[in-house]
C-alpha positions in Angstrom: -49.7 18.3 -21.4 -48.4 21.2 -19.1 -44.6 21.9 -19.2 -42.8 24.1 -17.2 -40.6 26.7 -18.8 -38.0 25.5 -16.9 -38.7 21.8 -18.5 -39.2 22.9 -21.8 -35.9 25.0 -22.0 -34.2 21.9 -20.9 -36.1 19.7 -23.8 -34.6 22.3 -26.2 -31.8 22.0 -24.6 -31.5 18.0 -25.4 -32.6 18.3 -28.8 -29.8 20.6 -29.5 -27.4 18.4 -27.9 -28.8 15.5 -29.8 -28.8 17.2 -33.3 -25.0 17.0 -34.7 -23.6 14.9 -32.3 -20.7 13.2 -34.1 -20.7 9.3 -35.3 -19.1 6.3 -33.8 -21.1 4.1 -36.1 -18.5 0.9 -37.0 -15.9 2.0 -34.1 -15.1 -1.3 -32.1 -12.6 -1.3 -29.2 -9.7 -3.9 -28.9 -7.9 -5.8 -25.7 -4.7 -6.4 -26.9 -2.5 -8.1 -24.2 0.7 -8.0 -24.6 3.1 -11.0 -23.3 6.9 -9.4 -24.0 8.7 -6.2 -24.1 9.4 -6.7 -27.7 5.3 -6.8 -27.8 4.9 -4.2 -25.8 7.3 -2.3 -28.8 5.7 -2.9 -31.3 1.9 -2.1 -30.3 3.5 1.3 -29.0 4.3 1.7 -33.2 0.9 0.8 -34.1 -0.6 3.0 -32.1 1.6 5.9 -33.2 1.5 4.6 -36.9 -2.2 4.6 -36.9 -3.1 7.4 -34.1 -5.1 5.1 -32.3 -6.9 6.3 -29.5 -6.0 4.6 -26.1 -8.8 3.5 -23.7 -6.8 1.8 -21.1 -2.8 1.8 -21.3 -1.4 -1.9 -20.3 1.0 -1.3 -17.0 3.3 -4.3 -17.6 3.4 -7.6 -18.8 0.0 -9.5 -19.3 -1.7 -6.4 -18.4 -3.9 -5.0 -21.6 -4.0 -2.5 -23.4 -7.5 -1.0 -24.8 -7.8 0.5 -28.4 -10.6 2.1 -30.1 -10.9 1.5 -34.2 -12.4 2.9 -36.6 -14.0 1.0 -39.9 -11.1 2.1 -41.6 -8.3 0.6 -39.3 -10.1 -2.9 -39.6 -7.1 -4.4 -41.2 -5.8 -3.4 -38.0 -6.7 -7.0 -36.5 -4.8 -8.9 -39.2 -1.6 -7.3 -38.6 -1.8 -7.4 -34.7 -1.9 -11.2 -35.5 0.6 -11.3 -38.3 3.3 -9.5 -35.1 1.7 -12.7 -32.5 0.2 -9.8 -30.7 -3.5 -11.5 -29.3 -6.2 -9.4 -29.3 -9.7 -9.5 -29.1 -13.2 -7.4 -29.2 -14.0 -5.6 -25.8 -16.9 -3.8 -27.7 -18.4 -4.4 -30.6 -20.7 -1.2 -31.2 -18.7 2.0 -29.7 -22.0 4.3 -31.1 -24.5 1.7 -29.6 -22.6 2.4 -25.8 -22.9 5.8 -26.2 -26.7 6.5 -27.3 -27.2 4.0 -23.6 -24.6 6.5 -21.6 -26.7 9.2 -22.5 -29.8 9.5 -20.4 -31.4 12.5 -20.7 -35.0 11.4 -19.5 -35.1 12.6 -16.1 -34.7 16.4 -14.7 -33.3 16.7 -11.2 -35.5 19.1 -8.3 -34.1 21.9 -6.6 -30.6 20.7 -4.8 -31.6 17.2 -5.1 -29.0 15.1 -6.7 -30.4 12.1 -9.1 -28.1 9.4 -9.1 -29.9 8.1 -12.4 -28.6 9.9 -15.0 -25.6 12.0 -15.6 -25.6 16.2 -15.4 -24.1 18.3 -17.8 -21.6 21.0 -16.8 -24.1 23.8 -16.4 -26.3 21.5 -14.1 -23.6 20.6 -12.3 -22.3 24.0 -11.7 -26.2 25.1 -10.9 -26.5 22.6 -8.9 -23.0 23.2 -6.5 -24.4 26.7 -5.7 -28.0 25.4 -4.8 -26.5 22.7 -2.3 -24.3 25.0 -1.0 -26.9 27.4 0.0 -28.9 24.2 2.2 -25.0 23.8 3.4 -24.9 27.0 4.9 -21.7 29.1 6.1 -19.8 25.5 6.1 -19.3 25.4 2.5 -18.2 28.1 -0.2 -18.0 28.4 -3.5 -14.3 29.2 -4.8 -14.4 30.1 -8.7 -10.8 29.6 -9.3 -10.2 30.7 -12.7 -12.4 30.2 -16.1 -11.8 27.9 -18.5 -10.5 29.0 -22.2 -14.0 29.5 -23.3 -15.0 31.6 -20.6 -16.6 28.8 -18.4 -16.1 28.9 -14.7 -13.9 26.5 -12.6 -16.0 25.9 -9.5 -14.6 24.0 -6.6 -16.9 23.6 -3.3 -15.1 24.1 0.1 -17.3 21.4 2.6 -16.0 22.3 6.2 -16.8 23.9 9.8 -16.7 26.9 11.3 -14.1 28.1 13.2 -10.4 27.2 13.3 -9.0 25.8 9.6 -8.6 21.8 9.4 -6.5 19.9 7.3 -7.5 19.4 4.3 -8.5 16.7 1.3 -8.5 17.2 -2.2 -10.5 15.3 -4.3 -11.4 16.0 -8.6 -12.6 14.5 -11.7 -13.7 15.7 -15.3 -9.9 16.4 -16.1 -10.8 14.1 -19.3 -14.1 15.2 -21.0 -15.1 11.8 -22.1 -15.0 10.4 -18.4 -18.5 11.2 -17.2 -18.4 9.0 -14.0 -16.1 11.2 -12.4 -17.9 14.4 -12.5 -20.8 11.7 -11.2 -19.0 10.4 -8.6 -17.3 13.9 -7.6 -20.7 15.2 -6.9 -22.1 12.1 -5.0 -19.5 12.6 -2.7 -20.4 16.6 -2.3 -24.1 15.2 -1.8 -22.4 12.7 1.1 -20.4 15.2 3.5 -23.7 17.8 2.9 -26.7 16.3 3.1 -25.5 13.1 5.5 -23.6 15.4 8.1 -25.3 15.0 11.6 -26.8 12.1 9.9 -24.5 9.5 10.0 -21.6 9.4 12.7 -18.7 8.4 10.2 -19.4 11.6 8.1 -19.8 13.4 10.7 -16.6 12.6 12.2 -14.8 13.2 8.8 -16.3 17.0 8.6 -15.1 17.6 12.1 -11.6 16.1 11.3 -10.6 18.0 7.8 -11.6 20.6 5.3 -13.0 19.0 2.0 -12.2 20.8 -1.5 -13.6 18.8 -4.4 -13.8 20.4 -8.0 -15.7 18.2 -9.9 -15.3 19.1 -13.2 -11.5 20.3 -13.7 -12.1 20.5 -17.7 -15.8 21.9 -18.6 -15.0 23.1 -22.4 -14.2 19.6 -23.4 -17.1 17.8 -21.1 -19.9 19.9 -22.4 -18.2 19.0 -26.1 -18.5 15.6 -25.1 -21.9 16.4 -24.5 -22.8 18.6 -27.4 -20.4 17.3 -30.3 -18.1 14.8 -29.6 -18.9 11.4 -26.9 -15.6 10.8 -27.1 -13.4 13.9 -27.1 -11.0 13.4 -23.9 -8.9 17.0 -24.6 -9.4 20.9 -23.9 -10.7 23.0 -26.5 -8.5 25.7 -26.7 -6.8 25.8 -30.5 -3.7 24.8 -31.9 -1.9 25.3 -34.7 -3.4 23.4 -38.0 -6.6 21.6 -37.6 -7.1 19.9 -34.7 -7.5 20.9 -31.5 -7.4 21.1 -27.5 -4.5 19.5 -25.3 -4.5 16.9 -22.3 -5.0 18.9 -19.3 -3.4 15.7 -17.2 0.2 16.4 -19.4 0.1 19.8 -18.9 1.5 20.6 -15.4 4.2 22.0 -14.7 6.5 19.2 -13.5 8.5 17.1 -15.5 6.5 18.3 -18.2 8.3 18.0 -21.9 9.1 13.9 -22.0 4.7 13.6 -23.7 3.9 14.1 -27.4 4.0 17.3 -29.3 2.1 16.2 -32.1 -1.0 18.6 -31.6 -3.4 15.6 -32.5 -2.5 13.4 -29.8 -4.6 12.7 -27.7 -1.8 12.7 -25.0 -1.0 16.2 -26.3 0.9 17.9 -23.9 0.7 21.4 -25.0 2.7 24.0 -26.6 3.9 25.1 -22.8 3.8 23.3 -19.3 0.5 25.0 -17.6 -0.8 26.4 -21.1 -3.9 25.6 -20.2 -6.4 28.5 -18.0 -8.1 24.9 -16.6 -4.4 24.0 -15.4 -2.9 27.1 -14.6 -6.1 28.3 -12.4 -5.7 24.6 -10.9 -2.3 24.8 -10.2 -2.1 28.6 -8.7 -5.4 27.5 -6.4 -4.0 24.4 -5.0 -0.4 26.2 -4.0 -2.0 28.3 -1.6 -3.6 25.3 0.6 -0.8 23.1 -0.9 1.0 22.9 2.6 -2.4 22.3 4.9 -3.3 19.2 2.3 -3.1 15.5 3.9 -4.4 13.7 0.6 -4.7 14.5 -3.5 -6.8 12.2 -5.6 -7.4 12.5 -8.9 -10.5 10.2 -10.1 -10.2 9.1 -13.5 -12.1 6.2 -15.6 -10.7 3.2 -16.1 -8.9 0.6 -14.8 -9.5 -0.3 -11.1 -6.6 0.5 -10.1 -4.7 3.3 -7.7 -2.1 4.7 -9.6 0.7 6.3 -6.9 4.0 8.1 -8.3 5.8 8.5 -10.1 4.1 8.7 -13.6 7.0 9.7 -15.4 9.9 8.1 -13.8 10.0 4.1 -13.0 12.1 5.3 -9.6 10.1 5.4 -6.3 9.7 8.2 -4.5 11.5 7.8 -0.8 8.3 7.6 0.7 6.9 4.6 -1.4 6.4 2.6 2.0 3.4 4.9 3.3 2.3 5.1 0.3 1.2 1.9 -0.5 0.5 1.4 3.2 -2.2 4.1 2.5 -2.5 2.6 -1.0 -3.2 -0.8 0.6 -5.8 0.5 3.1 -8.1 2.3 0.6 -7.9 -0.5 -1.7 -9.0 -3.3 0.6 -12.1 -1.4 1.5 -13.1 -0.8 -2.0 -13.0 -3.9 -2.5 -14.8 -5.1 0.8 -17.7 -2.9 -1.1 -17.2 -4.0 -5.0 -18.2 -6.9 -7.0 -14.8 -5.8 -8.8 -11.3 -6.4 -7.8 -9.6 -2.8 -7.7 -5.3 -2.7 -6.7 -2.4 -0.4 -6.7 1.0 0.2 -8.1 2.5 2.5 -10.5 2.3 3.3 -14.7 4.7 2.8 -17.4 7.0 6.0 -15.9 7.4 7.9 -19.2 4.6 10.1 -18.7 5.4 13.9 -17.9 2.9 16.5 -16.6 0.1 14.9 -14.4 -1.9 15.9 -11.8 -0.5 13.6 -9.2 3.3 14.1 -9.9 2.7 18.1 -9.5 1.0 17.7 -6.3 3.3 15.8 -4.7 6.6 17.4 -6.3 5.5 20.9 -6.4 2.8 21.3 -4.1 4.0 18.9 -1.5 1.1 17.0 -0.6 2.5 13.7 0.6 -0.1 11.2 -0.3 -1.2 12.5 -3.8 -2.9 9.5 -6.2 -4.8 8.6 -9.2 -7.4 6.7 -8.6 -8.7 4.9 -11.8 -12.2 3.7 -11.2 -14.3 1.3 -12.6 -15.0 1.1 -16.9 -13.8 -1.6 -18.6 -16.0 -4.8 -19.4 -18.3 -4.2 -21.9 -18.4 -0.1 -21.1 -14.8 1.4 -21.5 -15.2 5.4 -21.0 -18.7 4.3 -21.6 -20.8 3.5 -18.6 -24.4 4.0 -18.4 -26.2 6.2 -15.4 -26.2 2.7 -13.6 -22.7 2.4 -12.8 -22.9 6.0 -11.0 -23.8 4.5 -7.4 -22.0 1.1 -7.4 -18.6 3.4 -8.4 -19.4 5.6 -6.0 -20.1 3.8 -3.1 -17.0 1.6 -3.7 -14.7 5.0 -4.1 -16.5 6.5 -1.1 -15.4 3.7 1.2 -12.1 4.2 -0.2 -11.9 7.7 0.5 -13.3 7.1 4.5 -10.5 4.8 5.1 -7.8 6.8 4.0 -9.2 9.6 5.9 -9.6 7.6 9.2 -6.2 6.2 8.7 -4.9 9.7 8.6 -6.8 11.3 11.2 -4.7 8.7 13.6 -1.5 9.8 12.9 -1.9 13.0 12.8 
């Protein structure tokens, strides 16, 4: 059978990703919903006892919280009963999820983007400069920094030319493990391209605003997550003992200090706000258009939900009113194109150094979100290539009708 080189150096390119890829043989995942502060309490100290790794955080009363397990933390279960704390099994066979999330079987052709299957970082980044080419002088490719092992950090400009626009901000990939958002970050790149002059609502949205999405904020720990480790969520740059990598979403540079300094967290948060090249390149990029941007979203999976600020504070900010006007809008027309049921409202408040709270109290964009997307159910982080379009088009519709709404008042 012929094979192009191209092909083949791909197909050696699997196998090596294939060959040492860690374990999750015997993980399960818990839903453990808790129904009283005191609850709440004391599955916080199991967690911390046992360094469980958090899928989904609960965000109040009756809301769950998600817990992965190894085989060794099975007694686990028993004493989550023994403290009345209910819980049950989300997913049975962690390692069983993961072989189905990764697809490798199809290869994409030149600036064509295949909705099938997900892309590693390199395709991804290979693929941003081929589409911008067919885009033409509207688009650019800004690499904003490198990552801490040398990897670039690309983010596409979509817009017109001419006179600047205001401006939307969109990324994913800030956790490694969370392959729909690289997915649905370049679905919409694909979108405001290749459907411009196409269809009248994108159309009207590339006249109205200059789009900057940077799919993949963290590409050391995806392409781990691809090579070595389904699951690692962290950076990879080193810390002191054994394990390594910090969250890049508790390392900005406001309010940073109230997350965990145990270096094995996975909510580490750092030896030093902005420690991170991903974070710092991020940070310094977005504070020169910081002033020009209407709306910051930040896709994360999962949890259907729009998270608005404060993350690490329970008090609103003054402006809460638009923002879950805004909130409200973009909500109701995911839902008008979901089978799920997506909301809004705020987190626990006693997490320092996100995205969202830097943008909005550093950078000064007014509308500045977290939009967690579809997961859960039987997936988790975990979704096969077939969730990629439903999540998109449900996020997409989100995304127009935040943008219409602001294009009225401007």
């Amino acid at each position: 059978m012929y094979v192009t080189t191209y092909a083949y150096l791909v197909i050696l390119g699997i196998l090596g990703y294939v060959s040492g890829y860690k374990s999750y043989e015997g993980y399960q995942v818990l839903r453990v919903v808790p129904d009283s502060l005191n609850e709440i309490g004391i599955l916080r100290k199991f967690i911390l006892q046992y360094k469980l790794d958090v899928w989904k955080e609960s965000t109040g009363l009756g809301s769950p919280t998600d817990i992965m397990i190894s085989p060794n933390d099975i007694d686990l279960i028993r004493l989550l009963e023994e403290a009345h704390l209910s819980s049950s099994i989300l997913i049975d066979d962690v390692d069983g999820l993961i072989a189905l999330s990764r697809d490798y079987a199809r290869f994409r052709e030149y600036s064509e983007l295949n909705t099938s299957r997900f892309y590693n970082v390199s395709e991804i980044h290979e693929w941003l400069e081929e589409v911008a080419v067919v885009c033409g002088a509207s688009c650019q490719i800004i690499d904003i920094g490198t990552s801490y092992e040398g990897r670039p950090l690309k983010v596409i400009k979509i817009s017109r030319d001419g006179e600047q626009r205001r401006r939307i901000w969109l990324d994913g990939g800030i956790h490694a493990r969370e392959w729909l958002t690289p997915a649905v970050m370049t679905y919409f790149v694909d979108k405001l391209i290749n459907e411009d002059g196409v269809d009248p609502e994108v159309t009207e949205l590339r006249d109205a605003f200059d789009w900057y999405i940077h799919p993949v904020v963290n590409p050391d720990g995806y392409d781990y997550s691809w090579t070595t480790d389904r699951m690692w969520r962290k950076t990879r740059s080193p810390n002191p003992g054994d394990c390594v990598g910090t969250d890049p979403n508790r390392n900005f540079d406001f309010m940073w200090g109230i997350g965990s300094n145990d270096t094995c967290s996975q909510v580490y948060q750092g030896p030093s706000a902005e420690s991170e090249s991903e974070i710092s390149s991020y940070t310094d990029f977005m504070t020169t258009i910081g002033d020009s941007v209407d709306l910051s979203i930040s896709y994360h999976t999962y949890g259907e939900i729009l998270v608005l600020p404060w993350a690490y504070s329970t008090v609103e900010p003054p402006d809460i009113a638009d923002l879950e006007r805004l909130a409200t809008i973009c909500v109701n027309a995911v839902n008008a194109n979901s089978t799920l049921v997506y909301e809004f409202g705020q987190i626990t408040g006693t997490e320092g150094g996100l995205s969202m709270d830097w943008s909005k109290g550093v950078a000064n964009i007014k509308y500045s979100y977290i939009m967690e997307m579809r997961g859960g159910g039987t997936y988790g982080f975990l979704a096969p290539p077939s969730e990629i379009v439903p999540t998109s088009l449900e996020n997409w519709a989100g995304v127009v009708a935040m943008a219409k709404d602001l294009m009225q008042r401007k």
